[in-house]
C-alpha positions in Angstrom: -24.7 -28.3 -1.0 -21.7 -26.1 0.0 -21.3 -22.6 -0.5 -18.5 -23.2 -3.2 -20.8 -25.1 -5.0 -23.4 -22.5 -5.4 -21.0 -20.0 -6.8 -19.5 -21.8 -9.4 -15.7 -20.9 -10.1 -16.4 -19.2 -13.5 -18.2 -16.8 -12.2 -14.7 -15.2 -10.3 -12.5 -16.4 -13.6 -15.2 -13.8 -15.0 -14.3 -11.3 -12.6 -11.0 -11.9 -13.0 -11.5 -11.2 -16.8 -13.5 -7.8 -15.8 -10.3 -6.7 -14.3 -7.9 -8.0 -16.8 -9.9 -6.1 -19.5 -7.9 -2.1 -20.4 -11.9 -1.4 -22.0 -13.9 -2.0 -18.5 -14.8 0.6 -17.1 -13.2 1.3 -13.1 -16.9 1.3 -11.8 -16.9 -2.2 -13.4 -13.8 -3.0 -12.3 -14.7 -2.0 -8.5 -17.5 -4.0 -8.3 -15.9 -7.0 -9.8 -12.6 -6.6 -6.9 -15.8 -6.3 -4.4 -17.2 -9.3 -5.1 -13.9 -11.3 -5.2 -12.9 -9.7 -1.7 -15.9 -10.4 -0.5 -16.0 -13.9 -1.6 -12.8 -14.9 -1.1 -12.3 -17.3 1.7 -15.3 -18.9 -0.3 -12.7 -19.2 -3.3 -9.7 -20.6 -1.2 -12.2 -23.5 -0.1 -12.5 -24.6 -4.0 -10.6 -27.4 -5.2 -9.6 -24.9 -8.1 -7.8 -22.6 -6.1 -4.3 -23.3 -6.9 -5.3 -22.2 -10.2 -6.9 -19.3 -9.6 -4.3 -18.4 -7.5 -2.2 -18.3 -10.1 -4.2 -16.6 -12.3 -5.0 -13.9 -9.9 -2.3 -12.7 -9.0 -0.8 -12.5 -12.7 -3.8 -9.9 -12.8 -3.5 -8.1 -9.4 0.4 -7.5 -9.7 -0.5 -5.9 -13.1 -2.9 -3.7 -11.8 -0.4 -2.8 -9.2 2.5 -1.9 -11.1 0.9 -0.7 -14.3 -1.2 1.4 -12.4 -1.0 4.9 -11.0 -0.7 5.5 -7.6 -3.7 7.4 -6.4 -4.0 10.3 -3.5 -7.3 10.9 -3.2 -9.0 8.0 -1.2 -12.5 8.0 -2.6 -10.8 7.7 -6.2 -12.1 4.3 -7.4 -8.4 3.0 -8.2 -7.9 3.4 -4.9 -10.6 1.3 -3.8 -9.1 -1.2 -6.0 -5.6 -0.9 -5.3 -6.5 -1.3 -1.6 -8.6 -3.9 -2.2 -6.5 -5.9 -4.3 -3.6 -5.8 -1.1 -5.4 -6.5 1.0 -6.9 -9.9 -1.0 -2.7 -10.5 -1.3 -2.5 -10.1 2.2 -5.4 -12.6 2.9 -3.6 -15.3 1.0 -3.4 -18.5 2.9 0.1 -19.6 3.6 0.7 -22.7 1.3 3.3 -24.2 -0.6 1.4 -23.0 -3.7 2.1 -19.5 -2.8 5.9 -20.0 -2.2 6.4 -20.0 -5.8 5.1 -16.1 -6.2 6.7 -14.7 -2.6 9.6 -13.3 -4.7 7.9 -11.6 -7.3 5.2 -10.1 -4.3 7.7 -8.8 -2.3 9.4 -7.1 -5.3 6.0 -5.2 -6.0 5.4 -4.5 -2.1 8.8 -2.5 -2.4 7.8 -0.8 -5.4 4.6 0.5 -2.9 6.5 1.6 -0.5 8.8 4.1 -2.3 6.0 5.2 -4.5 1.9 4.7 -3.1 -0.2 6.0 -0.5 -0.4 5.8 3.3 -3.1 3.1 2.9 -1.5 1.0 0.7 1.8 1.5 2.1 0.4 0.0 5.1 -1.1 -3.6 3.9 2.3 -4.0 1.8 4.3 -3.5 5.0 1.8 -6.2 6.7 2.2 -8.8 3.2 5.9 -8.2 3.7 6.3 -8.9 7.3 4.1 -12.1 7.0 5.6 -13.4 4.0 9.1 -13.3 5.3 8.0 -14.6 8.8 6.9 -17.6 6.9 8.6 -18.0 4.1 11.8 -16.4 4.9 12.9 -15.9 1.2 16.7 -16.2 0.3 18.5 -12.8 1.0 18.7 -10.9 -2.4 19.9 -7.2 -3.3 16.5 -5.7 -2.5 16.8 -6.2 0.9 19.8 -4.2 0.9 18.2 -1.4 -1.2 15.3 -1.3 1.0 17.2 -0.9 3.7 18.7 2.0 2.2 15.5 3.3 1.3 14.2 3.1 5.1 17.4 5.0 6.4 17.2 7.4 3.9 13.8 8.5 5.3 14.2 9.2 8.6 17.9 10.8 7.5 15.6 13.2 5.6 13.4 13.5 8.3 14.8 16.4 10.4 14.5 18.4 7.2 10.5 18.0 7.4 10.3 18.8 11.1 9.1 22.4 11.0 6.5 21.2 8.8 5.4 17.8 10.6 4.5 19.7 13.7 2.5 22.5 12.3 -1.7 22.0 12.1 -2.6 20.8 8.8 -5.5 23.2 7.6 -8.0 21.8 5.4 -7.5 22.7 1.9 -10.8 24.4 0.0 -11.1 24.2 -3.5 -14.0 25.1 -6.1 -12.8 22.1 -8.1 -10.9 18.7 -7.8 -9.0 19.9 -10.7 -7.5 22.4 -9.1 -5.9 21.0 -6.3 -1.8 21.4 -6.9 -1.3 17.9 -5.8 2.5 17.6 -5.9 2.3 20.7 -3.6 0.5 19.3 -1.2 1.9 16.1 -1.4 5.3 17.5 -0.8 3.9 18.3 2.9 1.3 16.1 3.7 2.2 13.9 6.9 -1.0 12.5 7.6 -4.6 12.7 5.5 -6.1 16.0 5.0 -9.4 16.8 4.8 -10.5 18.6 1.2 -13.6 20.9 0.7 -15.1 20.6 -2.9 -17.5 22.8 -4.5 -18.5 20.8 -7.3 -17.8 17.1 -6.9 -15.6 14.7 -8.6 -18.9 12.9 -10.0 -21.5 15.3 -11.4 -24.0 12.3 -9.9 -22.5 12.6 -6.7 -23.3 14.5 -3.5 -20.1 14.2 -1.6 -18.2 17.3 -1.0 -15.4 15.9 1.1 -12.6 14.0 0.1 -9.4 12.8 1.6 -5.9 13.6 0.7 -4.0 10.4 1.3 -0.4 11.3 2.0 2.8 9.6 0.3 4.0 6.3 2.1 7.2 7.7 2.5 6.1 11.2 4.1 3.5 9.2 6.2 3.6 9.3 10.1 1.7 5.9 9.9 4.4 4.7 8.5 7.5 5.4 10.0 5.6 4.1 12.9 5.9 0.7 11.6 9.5 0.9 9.8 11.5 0.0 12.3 9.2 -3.5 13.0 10.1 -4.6 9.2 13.3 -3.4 10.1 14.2 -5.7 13.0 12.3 -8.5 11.4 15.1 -8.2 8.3 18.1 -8.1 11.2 16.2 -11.8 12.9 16.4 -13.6 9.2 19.6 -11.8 7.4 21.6 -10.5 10.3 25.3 -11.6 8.9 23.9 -9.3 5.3 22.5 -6.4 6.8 24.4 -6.3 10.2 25.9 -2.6 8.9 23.1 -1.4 7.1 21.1 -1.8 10.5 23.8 -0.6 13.1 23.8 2.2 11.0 19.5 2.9 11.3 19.9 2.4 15.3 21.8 6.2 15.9 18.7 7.5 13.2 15.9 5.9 15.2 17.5 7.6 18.7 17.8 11.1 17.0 14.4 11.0 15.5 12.8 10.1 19.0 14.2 13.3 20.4 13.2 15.4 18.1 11.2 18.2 19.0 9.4 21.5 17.1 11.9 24.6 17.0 10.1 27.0 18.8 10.1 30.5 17.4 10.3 33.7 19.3 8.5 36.8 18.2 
């Protein structure tokens, strides 16, 4: 007997229900995404997987774009957010999927303007694979991304004093009191945060990681200008100014260099 047939399918419907459900609890939820992620090729295998592919991803692009973003790794939304990309990003490449690359890619842009460094990162990754494969029709938000990208590392000289200091780690007696859009607003890569009391009372850990925005992450705008190029390869006659116009910004933002201050 295969492994499929030992787990029978209703039992990941099921766990697709958990996570579906506004009254389960995110501990609940977690462990349901874990058991799905960790099952998963197991689940591509089964006969009923067009169908659950379907069903799935109803359910994970809700999560996605319903949810909040999250900053703090060890959150549990994060786990799930993460985990749920990173299940999209496993998807096998079938004419099944076709049908739902437009409305992925749509969500994977919404991540990028508005999520973390993690999840900022496996969108990038579902992007680049879906278009190497699919290569979707050229639509408006190609253009609009495109703006977005520029836009960034036009902005970036004004972080530059900033991106080159030492991030200190930030000490707090409580998770409550952390000014998050502060530090968010100059956070370039993850910071390390000391907690006197914990986020759960049943927990022991005192360290936590602030995860920076996509769009203020280093990580990132390491890996921009690969999506970039890949966009110029499949839509080069509808973006040709939008990308002669990023070449200048990637040259200036190679040379820059800290300001260095007298005393």
């Amino acid at each position: 007997m295969s492994l499929i047939e030992n787990v029978p399918v209703n039992t990941f419907r099921n766990y697709l229900n958990i996570l579906n459900d506004s009254s389960s609890k995110d501990e609940l939820k977690l462990k349901a995404t874990q058991e799905l992620s960790e099952h998963f090729e197991m689940i591509m295998q089964s006969p009923a997987y067009p169908s659950f592919l379907e069903n799935s991803l109803k359910i994970f692009l809700r999560i996605l774009q319903d949810g909040e973003p999250q900053f703090i790794q060890e959150n549990t939304m994060q786990h799930i957010r993460k985990l749920i990309l990173e299940m999209i990003h496993r998807l096998p490449i079938t004419e099944s999927l076709r049908q739902h690359v437009k409305t992925i890619i749509t969500m994977m842009l919404k991540i990028l303007k508005t999520d973390n460094e993690e999840n900022v990162l496996v969108s990038l990754r579902i992007i680049i694979e879906l278009h190497k494969h699919f290569r979707p029709s050229f639509n408006p938000e190609i253009q609009l991304f495109l703006g977005f990208v520029k836009d960034i590392y036009t902005n970036l000289p004004n972080h530059l004093t900033s991106i080159f200091e030492t991030s200190n780690d930030v000490w707090v007696k409580d998770l409550k009191d952390l000014n998050l859009e502060l530090l968010l607003s100059e956070a370039y890569s993850v910071r390390t945060i000391h907690v006197e009391k914990a986020l759960d009372s049943n927990s022991q850990q005192q360290l936590y990681n602030l995860l920076p925005r996509g769009i203020l992450s280093l990580k990132v705008l390491q890996e921009l200008p690969i999506i970039v190029v890949l966009m110029y390869q499949i839509y080069k006659n509808a973006v040709h100014q939008e990308v002669s116009e990023f070449i200048p910004l990637i040259l200036t933002t190679i040379n820059l260099q800290p300001t260095v201050t007298r005393s």
